[in-house]
C-alpha positions in Angstrom: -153.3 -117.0 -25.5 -149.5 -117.2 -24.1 -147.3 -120.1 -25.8 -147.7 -121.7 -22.3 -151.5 -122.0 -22.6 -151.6 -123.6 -25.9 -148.9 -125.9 -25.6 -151.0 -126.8 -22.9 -154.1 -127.2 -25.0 -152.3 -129.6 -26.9 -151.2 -132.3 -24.0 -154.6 -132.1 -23.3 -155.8 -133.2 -26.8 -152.9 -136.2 -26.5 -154.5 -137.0 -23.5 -158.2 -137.2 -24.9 -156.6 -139.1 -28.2 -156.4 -143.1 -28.4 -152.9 -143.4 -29.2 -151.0 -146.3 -29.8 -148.6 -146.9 -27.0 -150.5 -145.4 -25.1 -151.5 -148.9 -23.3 -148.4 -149.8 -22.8 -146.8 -146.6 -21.0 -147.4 -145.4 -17.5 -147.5 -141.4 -18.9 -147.6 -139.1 -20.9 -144.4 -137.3 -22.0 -145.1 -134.1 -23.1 -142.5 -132.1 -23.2 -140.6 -129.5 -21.2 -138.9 -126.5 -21.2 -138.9 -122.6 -21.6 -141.6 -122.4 -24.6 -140.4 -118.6 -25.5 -136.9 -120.3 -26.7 -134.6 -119.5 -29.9 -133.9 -123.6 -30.1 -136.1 -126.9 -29.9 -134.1 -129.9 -29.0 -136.2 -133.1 -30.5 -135.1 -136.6 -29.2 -136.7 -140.2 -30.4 -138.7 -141.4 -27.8 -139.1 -141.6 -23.9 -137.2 -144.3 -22.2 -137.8 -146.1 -18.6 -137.0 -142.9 -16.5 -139.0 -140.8 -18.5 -142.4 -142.9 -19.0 -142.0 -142.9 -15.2 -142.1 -139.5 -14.9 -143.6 -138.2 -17.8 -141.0 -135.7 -18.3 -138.3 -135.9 -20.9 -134.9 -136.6 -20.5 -134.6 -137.2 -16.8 -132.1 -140.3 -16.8 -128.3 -141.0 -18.1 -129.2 -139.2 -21.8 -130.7 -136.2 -20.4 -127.8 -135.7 -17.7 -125.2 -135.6 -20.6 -127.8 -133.3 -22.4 -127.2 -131.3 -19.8 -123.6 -130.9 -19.6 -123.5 -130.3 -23.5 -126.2 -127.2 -23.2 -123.9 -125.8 -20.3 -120.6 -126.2 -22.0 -122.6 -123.9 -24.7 -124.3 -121.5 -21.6 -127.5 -123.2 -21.7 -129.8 -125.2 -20.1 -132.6 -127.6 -19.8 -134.7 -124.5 -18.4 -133.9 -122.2 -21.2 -134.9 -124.8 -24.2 -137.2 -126.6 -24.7 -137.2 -130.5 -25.7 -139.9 -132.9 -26.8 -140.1 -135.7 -28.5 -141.2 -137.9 -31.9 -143.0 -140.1 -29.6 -145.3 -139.1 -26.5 -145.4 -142.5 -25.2 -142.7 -145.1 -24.9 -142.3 -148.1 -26.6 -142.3 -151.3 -24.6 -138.5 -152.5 -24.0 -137.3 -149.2 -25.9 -137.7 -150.9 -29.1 -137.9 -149.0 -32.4 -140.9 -147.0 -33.4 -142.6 -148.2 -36.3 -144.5 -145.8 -39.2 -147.9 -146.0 -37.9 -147.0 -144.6 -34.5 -144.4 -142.1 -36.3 -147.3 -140.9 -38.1 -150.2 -140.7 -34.9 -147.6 -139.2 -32.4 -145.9 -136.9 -34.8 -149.1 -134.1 -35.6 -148.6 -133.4 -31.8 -145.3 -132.6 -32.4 -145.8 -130.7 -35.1 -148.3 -128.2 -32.9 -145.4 -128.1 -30.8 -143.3 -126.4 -33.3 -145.8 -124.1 -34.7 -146.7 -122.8 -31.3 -143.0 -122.4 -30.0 -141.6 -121.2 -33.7 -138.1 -122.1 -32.9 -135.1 -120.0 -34.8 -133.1 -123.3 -34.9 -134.5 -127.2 -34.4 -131.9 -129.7 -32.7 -132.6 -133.1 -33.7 -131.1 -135.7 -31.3 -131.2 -139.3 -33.5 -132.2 -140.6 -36.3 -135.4 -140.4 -36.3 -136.0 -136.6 -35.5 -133.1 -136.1 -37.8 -135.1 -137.9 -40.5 -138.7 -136.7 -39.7 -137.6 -133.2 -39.9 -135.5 -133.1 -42.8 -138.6 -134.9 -44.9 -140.5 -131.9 -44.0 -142.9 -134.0 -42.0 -143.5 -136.4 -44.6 -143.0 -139.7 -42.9 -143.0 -141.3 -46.0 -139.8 -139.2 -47.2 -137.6 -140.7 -44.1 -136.7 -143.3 -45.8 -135.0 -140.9 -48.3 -133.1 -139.3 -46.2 -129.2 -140.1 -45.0 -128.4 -141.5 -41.8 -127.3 -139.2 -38.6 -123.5 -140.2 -38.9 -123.8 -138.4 -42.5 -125.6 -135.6 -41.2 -124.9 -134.7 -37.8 -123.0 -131.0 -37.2 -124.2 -129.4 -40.8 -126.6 -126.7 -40.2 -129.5 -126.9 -42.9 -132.3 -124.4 -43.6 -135.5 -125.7 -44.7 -139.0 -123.9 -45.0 -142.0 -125.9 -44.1 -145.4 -124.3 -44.1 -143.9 -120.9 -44.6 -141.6 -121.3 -41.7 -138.1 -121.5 -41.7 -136.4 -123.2 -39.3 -132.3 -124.1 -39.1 -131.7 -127.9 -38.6 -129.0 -128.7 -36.8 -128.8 -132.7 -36.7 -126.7 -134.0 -33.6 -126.4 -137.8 -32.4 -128.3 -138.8 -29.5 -127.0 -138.1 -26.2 -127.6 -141.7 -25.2 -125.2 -142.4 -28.0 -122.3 -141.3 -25.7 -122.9 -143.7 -23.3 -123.1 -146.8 -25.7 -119.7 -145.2 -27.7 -117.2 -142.8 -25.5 -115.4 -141.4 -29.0 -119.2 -139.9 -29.8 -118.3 -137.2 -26.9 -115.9 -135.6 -28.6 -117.8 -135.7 -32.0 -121.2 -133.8 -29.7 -119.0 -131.5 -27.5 -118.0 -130.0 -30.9 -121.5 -129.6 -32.6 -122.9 -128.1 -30.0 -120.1 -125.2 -30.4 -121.9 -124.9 -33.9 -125.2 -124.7 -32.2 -123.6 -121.6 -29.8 -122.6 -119.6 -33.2 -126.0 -120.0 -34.9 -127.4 -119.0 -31.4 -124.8 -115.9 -31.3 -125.9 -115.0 -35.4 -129.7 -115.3 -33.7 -128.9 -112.4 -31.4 -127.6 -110.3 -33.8 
């Protein structure tokens, strides 16, 4: 089964699952990209345009994704991005642990199935979730994104090894200009782990 197929397999599963949220958002948001990819981008949670579409980052955020993956060569169609939560929360409030921890097994799946060189977490909450291995109890444990962001990590979880690179969100931009500058040159980092990738 192609990596296409059983990412598919999952969003089905979501879809048979009682999730919380769920209720409360008008879709699904799965996930999107080209699943064969070297590197998963991982953002918090779907805002207004993307719970009405069910696709991630399709407003402001995802736009200035956008321009950051081209100023590196990329783009949204040759990564692939998902999520901590499938479902938005209502007024884009903050997720709490129970819904980390019923959202996030999907996500996991996601990354087993795609088996992505490097994972770019956008946030602090990907940032935190992935660096605690999973372990939604560890976040807590672990430093905020303004401490982290731009330092490539390796860890190994369930004999995978994946690269971390932590980034800010790209909504951040948009809240606090000066962040542009800060992103534009992390995601030159991301281009040389890429370029070590290929070699």
């Amino acid at each position: 089964m192609n990596k296409e197929k059983q990412l598919n397999k999952i969003r089905k599963q979501i879809l048979e699952t009682k999730l919380p949220l769920q209720e409360t958002a008008k879709n699904l948001v799965f996930g999107k990209g080209n699943p064969n990819t070297n590197i998963l981008f991982i953002g918090e949670a779907p805002g207004a345009k993307e719970d009405e579409q069910g696709i991630p980052f399709v407003g402001a955020a995802g736009r200035e994704l956008n321009k950051l993956l081209q100023s590196i060569n990329l783009n949204l169609e040759k990564v692939y991005i998902a999520n901590i939560l499938k479902y938005r929360p209502p007024k884009n409030r903050n997720p709490n642990n129970k819904e980390i921890e019923s959202h996030t097994p999907f996500l996991i799946k996601q990354i087993e199935i795609i088996k992505p060189k490097i994972i770019a977490t956008l946030g602090n909450y990907s940032t935190k979730f992935i660096l605690a291995k999973f372990e939604t109890k560890e976040m807590k444990k672990i430093p905020g994104i303004s401490k982290l962001h731009g330092e490539t990590k390796e860890i190994q979880i369930n004999e995978n090894t994946y690269k971390i690179m932590p980034l800010y969100h790209p909504a951040a931009m948009l809240y606090n200009p000066k962040l542009r500058t800060v992103l534009e040159e992390d995601f030159k980092k991301i281009k040389k782990e890429l370029q070590k990738k290929i070699k």
